[in-house]
N, C-alpha and C positions, 0 to 999 in steps of 0.2 A: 528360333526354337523356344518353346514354352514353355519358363521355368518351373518347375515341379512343385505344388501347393507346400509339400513342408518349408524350403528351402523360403518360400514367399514369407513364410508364416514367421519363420526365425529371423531372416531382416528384418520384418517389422518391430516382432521383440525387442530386438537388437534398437530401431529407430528408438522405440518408447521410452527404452532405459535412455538414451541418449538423453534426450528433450527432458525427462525427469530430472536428471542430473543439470543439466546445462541450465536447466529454465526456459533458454529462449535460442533456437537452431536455426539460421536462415536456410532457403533453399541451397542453395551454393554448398552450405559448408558440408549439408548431408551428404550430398553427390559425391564430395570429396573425402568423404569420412564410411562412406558404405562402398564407393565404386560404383555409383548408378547414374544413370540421366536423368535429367530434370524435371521429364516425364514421369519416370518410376518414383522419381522422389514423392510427383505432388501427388499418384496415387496411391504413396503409401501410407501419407497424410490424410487423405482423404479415411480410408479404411479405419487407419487410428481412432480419428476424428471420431468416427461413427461409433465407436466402441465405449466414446467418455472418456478418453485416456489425456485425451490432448484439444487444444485448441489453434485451429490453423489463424493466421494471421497474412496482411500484403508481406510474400517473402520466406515465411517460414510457418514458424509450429511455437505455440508456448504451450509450460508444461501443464497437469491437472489441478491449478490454481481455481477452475471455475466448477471443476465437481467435489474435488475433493477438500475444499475452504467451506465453513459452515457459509449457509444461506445469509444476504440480509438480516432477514425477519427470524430466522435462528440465534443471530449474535444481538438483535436489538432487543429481545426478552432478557438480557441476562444484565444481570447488575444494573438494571435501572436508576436506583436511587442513588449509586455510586457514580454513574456517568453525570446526572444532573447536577452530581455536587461538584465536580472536574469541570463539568463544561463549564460554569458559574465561575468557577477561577480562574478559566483559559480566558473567558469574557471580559475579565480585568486586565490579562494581558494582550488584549489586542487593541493594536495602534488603530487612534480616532482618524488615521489618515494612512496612506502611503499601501503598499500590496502584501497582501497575504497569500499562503496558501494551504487550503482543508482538503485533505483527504478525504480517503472511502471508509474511515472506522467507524463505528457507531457513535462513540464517547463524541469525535467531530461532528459527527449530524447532529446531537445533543445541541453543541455550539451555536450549529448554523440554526438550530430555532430561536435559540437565544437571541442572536445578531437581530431575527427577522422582526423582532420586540424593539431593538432600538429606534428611536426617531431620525436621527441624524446619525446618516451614512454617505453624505457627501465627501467626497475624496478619498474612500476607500476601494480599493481594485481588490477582486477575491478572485483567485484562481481556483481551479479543483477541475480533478477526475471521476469525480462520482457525481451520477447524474439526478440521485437524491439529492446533495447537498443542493446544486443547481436549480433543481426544482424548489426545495425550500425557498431559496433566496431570489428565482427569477421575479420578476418584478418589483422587486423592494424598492422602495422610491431613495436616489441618490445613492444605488450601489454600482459599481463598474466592474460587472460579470462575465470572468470567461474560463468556457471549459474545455481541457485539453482532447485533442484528437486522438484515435486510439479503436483497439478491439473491443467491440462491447460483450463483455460478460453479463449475462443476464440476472444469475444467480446472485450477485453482485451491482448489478444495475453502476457499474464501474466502467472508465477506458482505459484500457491495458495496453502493454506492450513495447517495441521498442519504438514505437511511431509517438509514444506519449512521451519518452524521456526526449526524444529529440527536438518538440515542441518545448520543453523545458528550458532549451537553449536561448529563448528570445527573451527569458521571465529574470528579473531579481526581485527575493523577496523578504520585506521587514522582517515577516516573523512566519514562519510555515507549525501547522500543530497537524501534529499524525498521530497516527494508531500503531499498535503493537501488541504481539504474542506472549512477549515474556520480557522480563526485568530481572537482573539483578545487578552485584556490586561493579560490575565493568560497564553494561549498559543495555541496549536491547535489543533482542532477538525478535526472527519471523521464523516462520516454517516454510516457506518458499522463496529460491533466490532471485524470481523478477519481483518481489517483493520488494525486499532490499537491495536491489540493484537500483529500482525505482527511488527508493525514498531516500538512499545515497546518494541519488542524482539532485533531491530536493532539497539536503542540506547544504551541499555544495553551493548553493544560490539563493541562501538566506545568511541573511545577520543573526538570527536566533530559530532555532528549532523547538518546539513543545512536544515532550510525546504523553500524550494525554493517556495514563495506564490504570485501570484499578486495580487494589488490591490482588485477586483472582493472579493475577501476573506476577507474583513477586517469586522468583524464582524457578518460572517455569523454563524447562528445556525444549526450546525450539532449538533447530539446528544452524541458524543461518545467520551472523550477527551482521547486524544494520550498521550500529555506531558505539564508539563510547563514550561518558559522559563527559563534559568538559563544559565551560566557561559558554557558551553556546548552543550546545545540547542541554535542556531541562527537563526536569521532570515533572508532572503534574499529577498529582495522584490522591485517590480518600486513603491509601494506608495511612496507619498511626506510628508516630515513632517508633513506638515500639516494634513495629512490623519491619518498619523502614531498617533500625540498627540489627535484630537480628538476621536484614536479610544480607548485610555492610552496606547499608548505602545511611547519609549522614543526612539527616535536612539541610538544607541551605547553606552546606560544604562546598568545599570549592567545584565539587563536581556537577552543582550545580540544581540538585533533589531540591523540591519544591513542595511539601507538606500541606494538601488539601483540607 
């Protein structure tokens, strides 16, 4: 029997909110969570898809992280001369040896041009998901490049997913520098949870974390907290103390604030 177009139309609803909230729904769970087959699941995926709502992945759905996240070349017009003064200090704290890993933020691609200036890169392994940085740095003579597998977002030129945190499993890493939405006295916020599901996965397996923020970020409200700060977590940033103390975070307190 042939279920009647409204009834189609409100499970799907029903799916979108799902996947928005969750971030990342495998096939399975839908089935299990709507009452449908596996079939109806991936056409309902399918239909979403089509509308910009969702991005399908092997297994599931993540949520509208690649339309609704500013573009690349949207987020790399903004605070130029602030990320190249970040990137400049992250460039001191990255080890002349042993494994890293850059993100998909801009402030990090800043870096990775930096890096691609050094002469000597013998013994450093760079990990990363974004297929910018990668491209910066494929060929650099003496660097041991690899990038993680995953959904490729275009808008992002990034690999997503849960196929990329699982790749994460084989990695330890010296020192990982990421990106982020918002800062303040506890620590930092995204706006979407495979966001921070991802980059929780990335702390988990380093010795030291960088999150590379400027200014613009001191206090914004994103919904989704990544981490807080500690002994491990830093921060790297152009605010001025004075930005820094009215926003509670301390330069080079225990919490770990790093004053660009």
């Amino acid at each position: 029997m042939r279920v009647p177009q409204h009834l189609v139309d409100r499970r799907r609803e029903e799916l979108r909110g799902l996947v928005r909230r969750d971030g990342f729904l495998p096939v399975a769970e839908i089935c299990r969570r709507l009452g449908v087959s596996e079939a109806t699941a991936r056409r309902d995926l399918v239909a979403i898809e089509a509308s910009g709502h969702i991005t399908r992945t092997n297994g599931g759905a993540l949520a509208d992280y690649n339309t609704s996240f500013a573009s690349l070349s949207e987020r790399a017009g903004r605070a130029r001369t602030a990320k190249g003064r970040i990137a400049a200090l992250a460039a001191e704290r990255l080890p002349k040896t042993g494994t890293v890993f850059l993100d998909a933020g801009t402030t990090v691609q800043a870096l990775a041009r930096l890096l691609v200036r050094r002469k000597q890169l013998a013994g450093l392994t760079v990990v990363t998901n974004s297929l910018s940085v990668a491209t910066m740095l494929g060929g650099t003579p003496g660097l041991d490049l690899h990038v993680l597998g995953g959904t490729f977002l275009h808008r992002q030129a990034v690999l997503f997913g849960p196929e990329t945190i699982d790749a994460l499993a084989r990695w330890k890493f010296d020192a990982a520098f990421l990106g982020g939405e918002g800062m303040d006295a506890i620590g930092v916020t995204n706006s979407h949870p495979e966001i921070a599901s991802f980059q929780q996965a990335v702390i988990g397996r380093t010795t030291r974390a960088y999150f590379c923020l400027d200014s613009s970020k001191l206090n914004r409200a994103t919904p989704h907290r990544v981490t807080t700060w500690s002994d491990n977590v830093l921060l790297i940033t152009d605010a001025t103390a004075t930005q820094l103390h009215a926003a509670g975070l301390r330069p080079n307190a225990k919490r770990g604030a790093a004053l660009a």
